[in-house]
N, C-alpha and C positions, 0 to 999 in steps of 0.2 A: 372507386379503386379500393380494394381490400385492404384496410391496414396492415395483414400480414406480410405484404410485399415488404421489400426493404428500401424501397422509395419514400419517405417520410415526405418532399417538399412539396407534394400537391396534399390541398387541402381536405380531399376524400380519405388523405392517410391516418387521419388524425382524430376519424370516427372508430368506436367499437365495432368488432366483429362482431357480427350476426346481430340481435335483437338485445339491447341494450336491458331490456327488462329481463332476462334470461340469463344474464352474463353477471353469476352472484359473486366471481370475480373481480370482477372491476368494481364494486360498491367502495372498496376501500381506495383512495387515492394513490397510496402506498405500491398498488398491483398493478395501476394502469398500465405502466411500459411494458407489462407484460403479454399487452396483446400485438405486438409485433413480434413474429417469428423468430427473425433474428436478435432480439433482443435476448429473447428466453434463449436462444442456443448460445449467445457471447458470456450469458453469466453462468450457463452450466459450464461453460469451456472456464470461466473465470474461478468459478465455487470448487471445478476439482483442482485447477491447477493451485491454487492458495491451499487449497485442504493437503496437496503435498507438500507443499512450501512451509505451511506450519510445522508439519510433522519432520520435515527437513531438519528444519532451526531446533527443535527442542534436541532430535536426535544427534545433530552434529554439535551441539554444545555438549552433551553428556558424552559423545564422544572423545571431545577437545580436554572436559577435565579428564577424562581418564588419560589417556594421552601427556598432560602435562603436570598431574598434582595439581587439580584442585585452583590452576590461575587465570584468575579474573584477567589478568594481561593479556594471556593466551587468548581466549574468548575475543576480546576486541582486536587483535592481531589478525582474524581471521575474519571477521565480522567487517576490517577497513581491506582486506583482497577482495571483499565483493563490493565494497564501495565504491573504492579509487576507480575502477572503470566504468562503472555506473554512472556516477559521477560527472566522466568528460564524455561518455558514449552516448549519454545520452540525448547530447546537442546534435550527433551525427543519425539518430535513432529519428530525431524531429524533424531533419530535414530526409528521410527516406521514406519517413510516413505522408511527408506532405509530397514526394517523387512517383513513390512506388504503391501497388497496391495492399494495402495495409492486409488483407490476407494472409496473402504470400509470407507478408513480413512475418507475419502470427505465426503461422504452421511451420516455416523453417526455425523459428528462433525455440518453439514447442520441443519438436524433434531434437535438435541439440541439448535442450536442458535435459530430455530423457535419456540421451547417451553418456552425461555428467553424473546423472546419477548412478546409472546404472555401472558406470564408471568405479565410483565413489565403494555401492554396495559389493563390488566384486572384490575390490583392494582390501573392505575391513572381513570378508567371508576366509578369503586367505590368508589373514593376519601381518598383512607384510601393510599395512596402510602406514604412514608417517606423518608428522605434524607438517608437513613440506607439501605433501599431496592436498591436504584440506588449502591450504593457500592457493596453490595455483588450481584446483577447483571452484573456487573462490573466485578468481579474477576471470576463469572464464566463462562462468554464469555471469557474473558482475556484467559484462561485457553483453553478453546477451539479453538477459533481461532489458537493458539500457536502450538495444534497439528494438525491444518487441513491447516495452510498455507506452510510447507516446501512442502507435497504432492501438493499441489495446484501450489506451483510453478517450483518443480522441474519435475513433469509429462509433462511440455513441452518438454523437453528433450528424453525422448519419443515417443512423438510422430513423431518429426521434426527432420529431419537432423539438423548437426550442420550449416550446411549455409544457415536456414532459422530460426537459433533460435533466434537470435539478432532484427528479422522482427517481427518475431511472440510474444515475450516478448512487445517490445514495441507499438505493435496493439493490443495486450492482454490491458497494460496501457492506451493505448487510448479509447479503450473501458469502460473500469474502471472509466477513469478521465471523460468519456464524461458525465459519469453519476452526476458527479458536477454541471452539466448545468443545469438537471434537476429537479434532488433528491434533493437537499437542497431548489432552489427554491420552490419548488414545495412546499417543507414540511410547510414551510414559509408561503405559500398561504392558504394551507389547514389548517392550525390553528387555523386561524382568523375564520374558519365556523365549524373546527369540533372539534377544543379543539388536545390538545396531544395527549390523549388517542385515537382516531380516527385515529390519523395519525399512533399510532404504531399498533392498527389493521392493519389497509393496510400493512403496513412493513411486519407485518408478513405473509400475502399472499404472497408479493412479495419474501418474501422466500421461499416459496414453490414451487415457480416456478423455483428457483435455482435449488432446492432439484431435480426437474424434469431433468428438465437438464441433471446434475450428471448421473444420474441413466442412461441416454443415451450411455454414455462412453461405447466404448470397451478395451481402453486402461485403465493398471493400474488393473485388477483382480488378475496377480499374484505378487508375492512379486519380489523385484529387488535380494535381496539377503536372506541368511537363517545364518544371524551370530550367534553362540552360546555361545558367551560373555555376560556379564552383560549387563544391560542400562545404568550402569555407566563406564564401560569398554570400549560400544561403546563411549561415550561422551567424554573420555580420549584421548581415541586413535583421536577424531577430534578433538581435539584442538592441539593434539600433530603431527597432518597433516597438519593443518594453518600452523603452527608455525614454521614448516621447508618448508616450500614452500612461498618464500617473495612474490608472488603476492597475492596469497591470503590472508595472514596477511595484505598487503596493503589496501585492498581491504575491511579486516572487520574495519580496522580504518576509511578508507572513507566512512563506514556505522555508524558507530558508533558516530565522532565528529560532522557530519553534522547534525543525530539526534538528538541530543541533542542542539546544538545550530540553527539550520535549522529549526526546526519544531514547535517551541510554541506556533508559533502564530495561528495554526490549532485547537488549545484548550482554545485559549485566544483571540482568534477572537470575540467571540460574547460579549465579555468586551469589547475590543477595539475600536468595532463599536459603542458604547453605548458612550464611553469615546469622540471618536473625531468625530461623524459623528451624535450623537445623534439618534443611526438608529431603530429601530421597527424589529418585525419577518421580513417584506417584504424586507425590505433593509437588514438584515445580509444573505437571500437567494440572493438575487444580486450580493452581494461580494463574496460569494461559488459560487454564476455559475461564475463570471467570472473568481475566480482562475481556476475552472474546466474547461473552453474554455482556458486557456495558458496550461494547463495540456494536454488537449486530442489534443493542435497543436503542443505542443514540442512534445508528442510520436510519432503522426503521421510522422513527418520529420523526427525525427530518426528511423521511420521504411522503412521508405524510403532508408537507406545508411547501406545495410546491408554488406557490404561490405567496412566497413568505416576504415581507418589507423590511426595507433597513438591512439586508442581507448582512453589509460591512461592518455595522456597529454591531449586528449579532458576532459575526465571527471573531471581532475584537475581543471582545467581552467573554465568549466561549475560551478565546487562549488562554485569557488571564485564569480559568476557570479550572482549566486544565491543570496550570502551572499551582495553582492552590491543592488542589488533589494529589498531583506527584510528590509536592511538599509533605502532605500527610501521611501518605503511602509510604514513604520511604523511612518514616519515624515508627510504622509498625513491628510491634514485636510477638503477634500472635496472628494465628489463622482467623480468630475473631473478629482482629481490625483488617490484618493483610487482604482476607477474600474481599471486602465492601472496599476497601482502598485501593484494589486494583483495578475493582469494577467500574469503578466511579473515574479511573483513568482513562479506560479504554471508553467509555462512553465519552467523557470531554476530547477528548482526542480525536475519535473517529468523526463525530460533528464536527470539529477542525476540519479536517483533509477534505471530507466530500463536497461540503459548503465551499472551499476555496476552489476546488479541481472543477465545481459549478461554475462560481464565478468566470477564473479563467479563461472556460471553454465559451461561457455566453460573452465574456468582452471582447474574444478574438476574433478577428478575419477569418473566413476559410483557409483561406490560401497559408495563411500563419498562425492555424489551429494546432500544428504536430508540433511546430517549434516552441510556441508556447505552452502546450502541455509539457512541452522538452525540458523545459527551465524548471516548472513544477518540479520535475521528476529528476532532476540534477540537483536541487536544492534539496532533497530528502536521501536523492545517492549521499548527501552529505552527512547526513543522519548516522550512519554508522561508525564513520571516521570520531565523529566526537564521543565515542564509545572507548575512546583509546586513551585522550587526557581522564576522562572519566574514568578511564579502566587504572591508571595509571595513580589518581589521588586514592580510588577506593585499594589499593594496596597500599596507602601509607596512612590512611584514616578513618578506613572501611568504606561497603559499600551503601550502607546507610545513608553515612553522612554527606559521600558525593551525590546520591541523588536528591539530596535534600538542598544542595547547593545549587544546582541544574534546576530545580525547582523554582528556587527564589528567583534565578537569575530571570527565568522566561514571565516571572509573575513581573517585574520589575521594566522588561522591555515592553510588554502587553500594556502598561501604564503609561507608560512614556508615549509610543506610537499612537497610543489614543486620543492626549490631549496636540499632539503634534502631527495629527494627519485629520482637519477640518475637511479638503475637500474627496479625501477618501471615504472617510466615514458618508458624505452626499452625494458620493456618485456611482460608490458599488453596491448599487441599488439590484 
């Protein structure tokens, strides 16, 4: 059987195309998932849709301060509309992925976010956009996103054997993160000559090239399963499978607290740059490419070790690592420390998330693959909302200080869970 097929479970799938001596490709471990078909179409569909999603977020924050003077409130006010239904939707996202065929799910949810935006860039072209419009755009990307990322991430599973999904997840994230380098910069640049609204135009071509993508897949047309339980019967029944399975309850706490105290500064960034760097569009796109370059070289080298031991005590130890970096980062007050202290963010970070979204998917059942992704991805919907207390101290102490607070706090749990999770640390192998 050809590996390019998008049948992964027979064991013909799981040989190199054509003559293994000739395939200068594949020499690096890092490249391998790239010789299934459908792998290489999910992360071009993946690498453009994130390369608009970057350019989104820098562009709608630099919207937002103009819009509202310059406040960090505002920013997390709009940043928790695409949360909160992320959030809960995406229990409902887990179980449609495990129902329905996660295609389907991909390309309609694709198509909507490109009407949102296209939405978005037409309101700020005609100057009538208001601070009220970015919220309820907000909630319903929020909303969509929620049901098109369990399919999005658990259709690697699918495609790939299990001893190339750990590769392929995190060359999927390098892909994703590379687009840090570009997308925000870029967004940055283009501002200054075409205004916001121009740049969300583009975005939203560049989602249409996602949407193309997609539609390429051969995997993912039929359903994984046909349960005829509620959608809240399905959503019971996962949480009632975390919760007698200690790695995976491990596993959604280590999504969950590093969220929340790990991530603020992805929403509170372009205050921060303003607070200690005095920086402009062009400079808060500099500090997104370079967390995006420590993003797309942490995934790279963990795609490299797919065959890595101690998975769990790695990624314990990587949080605390992280949480030491944002620590440092946050005390910068020059582009000489801020560019290495961002970078060194987005690298501890990004090893975070792929190593756990590995885990998850290899501890799961098929059948309770999307719901478990679900919780993942619920637990980081949560990631933005704690943008809001955060948003909320850094206007009464700055924004320095609260992320240096959010720092400690996740260095502090990362310690704690480690000497208090013995049979985790031995069994998310």
């Amino acid at each position: 059987m050809n590996p390019d097929s998008s049948k992964p479970d027979c064991a013909d799938s799981q040989k190199p195309a054509g003559p293994q001596n000739n395939s200068y490709i594949y020499m690096f471990k890092a490249l391998a998932p790239l010789k299934y078909i459908d792998c290489r179409w999910l992360m071009l569909a993946n690498f453009t849709s994130f390369m608009a999603i970057g350019m989104q977020q820098l562009t709608r924050g630099w919207l937002i301060l103009r819009l509202t003077n310059d406040s960090p409130l505002a920013l997390s006010f709009v940043t928790m509309s695409f949360a909160l239904p992320m959030t809960f939707m995406s229990l409902v996202g887990g179980v449609l992925a495990d129902r329905f065929p996660k295609r389907k799910l991909m390309i309609i949810s694709q198509i909507i976010v490109t009407l949102t935006v296209l939405l978005l860039a037409t309101l700020d072209y005609l100057g009538i956009i208001r601070f009220w419009h970015l919220i309820l755009i907000g909630i319903v990307n929020g909303s969509v996103v929620a049901v098109n990322m369990p399919s999005r991430q658990s259709i690697f599973s699918d495609i790939l054997p299990e001893n190339d999904l750990m590769s392929a997840i995190a060359l999927n994230n390098s892909a994703t993160n590379s687009t840090r380098l570009v997308g925000p910069s870029l967004a940055g640049f283009l501002i200054v000559f075409i205004g916001t609204s121009g740049v969300f135009f583009l975005i939203s071509v560049i989602h249409l090239f996602s949407l193309f993508f997609l539609c390429m897949l051969k995997t993912g047309k039929n359903a994984t399963g046909k349960s005829k339980k509620s959608v809240t019967d399905d959503i019971v029944e996962g949480f009632r499978y975390a919760k007698h399975n200690p790695v995976i309850l491990g596993l959604v706490l280590l999504s969950l607290v590093p969220a929340v105290f790990g991530f603020p500064y992805v929403s509170l960034l372009p205050a921060w740059a303003r607070e200690a760097l005095d920086a402009h569009s062009p400079g808060l796109g500099l500090l997104e490419a370079s967390m995006g370059f420590g993003s797309l070289l942490g995934t790279l080298i963990l795609a490299s070790f797919n065959n890595m031991k101690n998975r769990g005590i790695v990624l314990i130890l990587n949080g605390l690592a992280w949480g030491v970096a944002l620590l440092m980062f946050a005390g910068c007050g020059s582009y000489y420390t801020a560019l290495p202290g961002i970078f060194a963010v987005g690298f501890m970070s990004s090893i975070f998330m792929a190593l756990n979204n590995t885990l998850m998917q290899v501890k799961s059942s098929d059948e309770m693959r999307g719901r478990m992704v679900s919780l993942s991805i619920m637990t980081f919907g949560i990631m933005p909302l704690s943008a809001v207390p955060f948003g909320a101290v850094a206007e009464k102490i700055g924004t320095p200080y609260s992320l240096m607070i959010a720092g400690a706090i996740l260095c502090l749990f990362m310690i704690i869970f480690f000497f208090l999770s013995p049979g985790f640390r031995k069994d998310a192998q």
